[in-house]
DRENLO-871522 format. One line per 8 residues: their letters; for each residue x, y, z of N, C-alpha, C, O. Coordinates in nm, 2 decimals. Layout:
<rs>
a = X,Y,Z,X,Y,Z,X,Y,Z,X,Y,Z ~ ...
</rs>
This chain:
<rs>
xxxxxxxx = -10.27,1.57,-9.66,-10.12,1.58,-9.64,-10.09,1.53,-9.50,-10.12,1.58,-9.39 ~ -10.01,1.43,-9.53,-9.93,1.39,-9.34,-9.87,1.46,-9.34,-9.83,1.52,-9.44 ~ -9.84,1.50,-9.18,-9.73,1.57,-9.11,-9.63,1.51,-9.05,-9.65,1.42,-8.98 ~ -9.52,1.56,-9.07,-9.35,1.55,-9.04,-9.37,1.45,-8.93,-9.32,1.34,-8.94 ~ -9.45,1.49,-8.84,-9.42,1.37,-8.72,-9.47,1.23,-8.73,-9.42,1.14,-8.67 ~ -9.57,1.23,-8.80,-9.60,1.08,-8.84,-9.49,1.03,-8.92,-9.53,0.91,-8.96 ~ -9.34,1.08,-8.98,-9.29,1.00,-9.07,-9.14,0.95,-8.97,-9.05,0.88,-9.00 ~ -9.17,1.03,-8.82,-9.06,1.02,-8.72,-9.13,0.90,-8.65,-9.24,0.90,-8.60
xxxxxxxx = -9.01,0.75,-8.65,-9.05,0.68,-8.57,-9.01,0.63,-8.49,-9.02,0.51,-8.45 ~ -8.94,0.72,-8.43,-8.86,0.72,-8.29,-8.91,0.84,-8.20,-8.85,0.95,-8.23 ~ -9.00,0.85,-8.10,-9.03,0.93,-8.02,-8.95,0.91,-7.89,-8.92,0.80,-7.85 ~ -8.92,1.08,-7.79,-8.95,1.03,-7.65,-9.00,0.96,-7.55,-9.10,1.02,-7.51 ~ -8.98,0.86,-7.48,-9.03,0.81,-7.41,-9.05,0.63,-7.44,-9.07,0.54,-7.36 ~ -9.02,0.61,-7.58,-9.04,0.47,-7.65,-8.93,0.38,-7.55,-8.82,0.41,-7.51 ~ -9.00,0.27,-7.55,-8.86,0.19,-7.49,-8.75,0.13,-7.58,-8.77,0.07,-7.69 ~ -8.64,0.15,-7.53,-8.47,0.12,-7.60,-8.50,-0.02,-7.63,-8.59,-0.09,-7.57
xxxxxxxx = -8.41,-0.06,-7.74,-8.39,-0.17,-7.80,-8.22,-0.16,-7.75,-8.17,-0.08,-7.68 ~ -8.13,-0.30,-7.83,-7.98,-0.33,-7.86,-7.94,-0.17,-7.90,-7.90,-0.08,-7.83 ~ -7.97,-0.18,-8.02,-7.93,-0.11,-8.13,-7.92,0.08,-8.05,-7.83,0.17,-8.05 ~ -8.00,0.08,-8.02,-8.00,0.19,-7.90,-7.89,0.24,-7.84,-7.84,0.36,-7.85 ~ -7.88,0.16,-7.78,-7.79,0.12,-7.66,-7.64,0.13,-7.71,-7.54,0.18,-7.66 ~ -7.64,0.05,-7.85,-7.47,0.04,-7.90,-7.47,0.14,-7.96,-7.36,0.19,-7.94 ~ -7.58,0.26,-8.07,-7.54,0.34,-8.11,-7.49,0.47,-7.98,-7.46,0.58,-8.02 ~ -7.50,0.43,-7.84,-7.48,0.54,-7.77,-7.60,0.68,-7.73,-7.56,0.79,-7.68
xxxxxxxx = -7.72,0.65,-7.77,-7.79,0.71,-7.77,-7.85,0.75,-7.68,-7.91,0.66,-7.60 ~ -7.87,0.90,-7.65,-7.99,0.98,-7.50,-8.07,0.80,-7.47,-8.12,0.71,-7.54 ~ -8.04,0.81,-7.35,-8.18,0.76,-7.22,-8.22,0.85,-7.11,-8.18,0.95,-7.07 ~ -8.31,0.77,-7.10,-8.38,0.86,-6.94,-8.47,0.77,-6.86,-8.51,0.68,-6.93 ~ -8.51,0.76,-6.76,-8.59,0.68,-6.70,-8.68,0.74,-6.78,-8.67,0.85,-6.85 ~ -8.81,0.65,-6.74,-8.91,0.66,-6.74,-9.02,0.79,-6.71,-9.11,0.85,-6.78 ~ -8.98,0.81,-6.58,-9.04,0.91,-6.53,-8.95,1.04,-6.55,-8.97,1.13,-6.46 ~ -8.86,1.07,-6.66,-8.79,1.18,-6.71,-8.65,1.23,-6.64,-8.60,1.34,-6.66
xxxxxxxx = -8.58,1.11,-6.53,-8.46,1.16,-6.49,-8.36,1.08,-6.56,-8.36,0.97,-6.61 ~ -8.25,1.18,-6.54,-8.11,1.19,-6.66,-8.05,1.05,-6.64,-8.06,1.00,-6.52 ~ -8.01,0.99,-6.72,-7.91,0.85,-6.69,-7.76,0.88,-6.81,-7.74,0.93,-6.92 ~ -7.71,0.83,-6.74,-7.56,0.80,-6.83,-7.54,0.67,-6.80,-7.53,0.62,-6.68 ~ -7.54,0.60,-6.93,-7.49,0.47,-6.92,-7.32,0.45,-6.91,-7.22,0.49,-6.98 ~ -7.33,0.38,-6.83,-7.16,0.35,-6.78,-7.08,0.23,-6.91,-6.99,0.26,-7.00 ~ -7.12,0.14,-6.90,-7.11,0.02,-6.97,-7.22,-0.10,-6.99,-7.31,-0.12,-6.91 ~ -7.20,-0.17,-7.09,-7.31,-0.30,-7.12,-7.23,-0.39,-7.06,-7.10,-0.38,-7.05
xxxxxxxx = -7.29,-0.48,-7.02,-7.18,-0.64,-6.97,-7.24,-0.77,-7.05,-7.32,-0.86,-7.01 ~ -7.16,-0.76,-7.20,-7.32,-0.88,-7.27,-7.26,-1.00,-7.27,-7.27,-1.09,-7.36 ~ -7.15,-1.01,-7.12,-7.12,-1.16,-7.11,-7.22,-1.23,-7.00,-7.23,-1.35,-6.99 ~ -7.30,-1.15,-6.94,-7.42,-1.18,-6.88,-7.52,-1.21,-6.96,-7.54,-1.13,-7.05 ~ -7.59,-1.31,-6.94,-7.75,-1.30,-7.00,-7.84,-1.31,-6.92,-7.82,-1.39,-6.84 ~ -8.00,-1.22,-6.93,-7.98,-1.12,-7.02,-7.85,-1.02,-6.97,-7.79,-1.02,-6.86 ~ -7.83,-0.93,-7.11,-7.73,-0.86,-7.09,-7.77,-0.75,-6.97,-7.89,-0.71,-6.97 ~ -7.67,-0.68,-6.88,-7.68,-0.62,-6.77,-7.63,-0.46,-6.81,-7.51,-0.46,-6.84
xxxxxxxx = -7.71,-0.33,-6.83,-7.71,-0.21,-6.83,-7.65,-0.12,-6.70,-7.73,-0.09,-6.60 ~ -7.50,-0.10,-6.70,-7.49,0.00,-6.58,-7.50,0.13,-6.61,-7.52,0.16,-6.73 ~ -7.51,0.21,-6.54,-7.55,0.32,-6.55,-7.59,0.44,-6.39,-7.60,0.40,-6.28 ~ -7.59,0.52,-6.42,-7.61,0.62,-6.32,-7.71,0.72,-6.34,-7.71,0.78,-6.44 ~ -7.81,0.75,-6.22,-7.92,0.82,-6.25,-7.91,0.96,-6.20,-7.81,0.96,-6.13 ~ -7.97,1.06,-6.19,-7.92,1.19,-6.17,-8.05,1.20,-6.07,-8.16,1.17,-6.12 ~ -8.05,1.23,-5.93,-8.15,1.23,-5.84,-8.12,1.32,-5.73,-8.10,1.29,-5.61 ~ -8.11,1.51,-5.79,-8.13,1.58,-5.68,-8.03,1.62,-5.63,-8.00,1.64,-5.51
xxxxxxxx = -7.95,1.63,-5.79,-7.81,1.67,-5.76,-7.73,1.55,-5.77,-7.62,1.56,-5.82 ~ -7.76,1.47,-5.72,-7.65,1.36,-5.74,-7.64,1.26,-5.85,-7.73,1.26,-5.93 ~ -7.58,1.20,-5.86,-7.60,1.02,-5.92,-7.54,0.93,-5.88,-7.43,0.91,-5.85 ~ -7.68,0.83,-5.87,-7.65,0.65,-5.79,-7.64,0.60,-5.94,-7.66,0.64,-6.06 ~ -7.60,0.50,-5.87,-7.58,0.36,-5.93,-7.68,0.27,-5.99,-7.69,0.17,-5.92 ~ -7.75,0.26,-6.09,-7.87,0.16,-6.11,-7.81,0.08,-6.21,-7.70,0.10,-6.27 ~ -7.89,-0.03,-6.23,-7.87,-0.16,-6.34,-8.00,-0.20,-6.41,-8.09,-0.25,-6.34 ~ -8.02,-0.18,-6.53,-8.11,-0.28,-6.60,-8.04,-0.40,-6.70,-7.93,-0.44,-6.73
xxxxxxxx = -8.16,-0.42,-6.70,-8.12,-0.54,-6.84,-8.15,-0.54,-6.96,-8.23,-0.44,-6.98 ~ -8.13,-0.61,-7.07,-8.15,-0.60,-7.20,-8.21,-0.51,-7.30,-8.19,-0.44,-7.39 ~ -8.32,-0.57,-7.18,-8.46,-0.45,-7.22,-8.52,-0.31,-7.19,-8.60,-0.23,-7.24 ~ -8.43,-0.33,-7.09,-8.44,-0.12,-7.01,-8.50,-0.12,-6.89,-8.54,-0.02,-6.83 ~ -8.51,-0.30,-6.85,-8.61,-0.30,-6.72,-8.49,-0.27,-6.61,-8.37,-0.29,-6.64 ~ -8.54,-0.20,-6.47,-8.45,-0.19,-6.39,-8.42,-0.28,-6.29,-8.53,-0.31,-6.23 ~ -8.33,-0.33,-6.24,-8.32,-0.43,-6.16,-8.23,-0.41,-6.04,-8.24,-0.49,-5.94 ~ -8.17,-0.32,-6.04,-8.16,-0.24,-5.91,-8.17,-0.07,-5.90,-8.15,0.01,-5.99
xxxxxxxx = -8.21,-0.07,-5.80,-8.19,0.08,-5.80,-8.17,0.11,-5.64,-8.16,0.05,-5.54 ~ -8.16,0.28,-5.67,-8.18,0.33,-5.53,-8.25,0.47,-5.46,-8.27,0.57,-5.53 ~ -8.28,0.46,-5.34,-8.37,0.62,-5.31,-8.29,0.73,-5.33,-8.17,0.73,-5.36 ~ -8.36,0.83,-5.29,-8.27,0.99,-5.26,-8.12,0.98,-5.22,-8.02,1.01,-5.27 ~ -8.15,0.91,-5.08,-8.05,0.86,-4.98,-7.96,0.78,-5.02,-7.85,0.82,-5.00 ~ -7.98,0.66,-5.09,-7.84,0.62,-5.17,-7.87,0.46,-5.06,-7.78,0.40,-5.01 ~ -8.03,0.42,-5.06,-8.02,0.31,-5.00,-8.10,0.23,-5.08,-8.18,0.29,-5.15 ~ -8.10,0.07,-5.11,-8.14,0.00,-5.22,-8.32,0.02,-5.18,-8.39,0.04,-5.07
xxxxxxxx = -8.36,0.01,-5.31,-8.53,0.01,-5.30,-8.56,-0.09,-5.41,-8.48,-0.10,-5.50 ~ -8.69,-0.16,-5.41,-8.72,-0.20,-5.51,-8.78,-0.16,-5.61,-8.88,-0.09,-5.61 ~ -8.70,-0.21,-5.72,-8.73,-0.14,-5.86,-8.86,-0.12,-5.88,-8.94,-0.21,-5.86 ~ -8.90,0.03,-5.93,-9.04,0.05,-6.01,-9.01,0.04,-6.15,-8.90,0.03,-6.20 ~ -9.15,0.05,-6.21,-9.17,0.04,-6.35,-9.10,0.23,-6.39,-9.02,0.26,-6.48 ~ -9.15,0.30,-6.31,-9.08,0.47,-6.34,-8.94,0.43,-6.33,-8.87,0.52,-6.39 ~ -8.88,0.35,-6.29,-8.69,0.33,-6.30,-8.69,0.27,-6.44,-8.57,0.28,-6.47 ~ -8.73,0.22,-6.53,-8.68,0.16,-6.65,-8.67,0.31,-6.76,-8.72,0.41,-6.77
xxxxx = -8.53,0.20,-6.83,-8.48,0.26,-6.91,-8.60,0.33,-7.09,-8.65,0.25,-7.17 ~ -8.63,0.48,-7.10,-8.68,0.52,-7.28,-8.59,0.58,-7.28,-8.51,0.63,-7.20 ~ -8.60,0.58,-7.47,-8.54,0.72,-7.52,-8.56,0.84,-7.50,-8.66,0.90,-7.52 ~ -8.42,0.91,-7.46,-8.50,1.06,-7.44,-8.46,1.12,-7.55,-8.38,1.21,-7.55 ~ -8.51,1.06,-7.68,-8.51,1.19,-7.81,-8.68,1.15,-7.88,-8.73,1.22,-7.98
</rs>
C-alpha cells in the first residue's frame, strides 16, 4: 500500500515555477525566511520577481527572476550583498 505522501507532488522547499507565482502561492527563501511577493514585471526578460523578505523583524527589498534565483538582495542592515543560493525563491507548502 503507498502512502498519501507519495501521491503529493508539490512538497516544501521545491523550487517555483510560472504557474506558482500567478496562482499567488506561499514562497520562502530557501533557507526558510518569509517573502511576500510584491509584483512580477514580465515586460522584462527573464521576467523580474519583486518582493520583500522578512529579516529580524523587518523586510527589505529583494528581486529574483523567472526561476526563483535571487539577484539582488540585502543584509540585516539594509546594505546590498551578493546574492546566495539560501536567497532564492521555494515553495513554502
Amino acid at each position: 500500500m503507498k502512502k498519501f505522501t507519495n501521491f503529493i507532488t508539490e512538497t516544501k522547499g521545491d523550487p517555483i515555477d510560472d504557474q506558482w507565482i500567478q496562482d499567488e502561492r506561499p514562497v520562502m527563501t530557501k533557507d526558510g525566511r518569509q517573502v511576500i511577493i510584491l509584483k512580477v514585471d514580465y515586460k522584462e526578460v527573464p521576467n523580474v520577481i519583486y518582493g520583500q523578505v522578512k529579516i529580524d523583524e523587518k523586510l527589505f527589498e529583494y528581486q529574483w527572476d523567472d526561476m526563483g534565483i535571487c539577484i539582488k538582495s540585502l543584509d540585516k542592515f539594509g546594505n546590498p550583498k551578493k546574492p546566495h543560493e539560501s536567497d532564492n525563491l521555494v515553495k513554502a507548502i
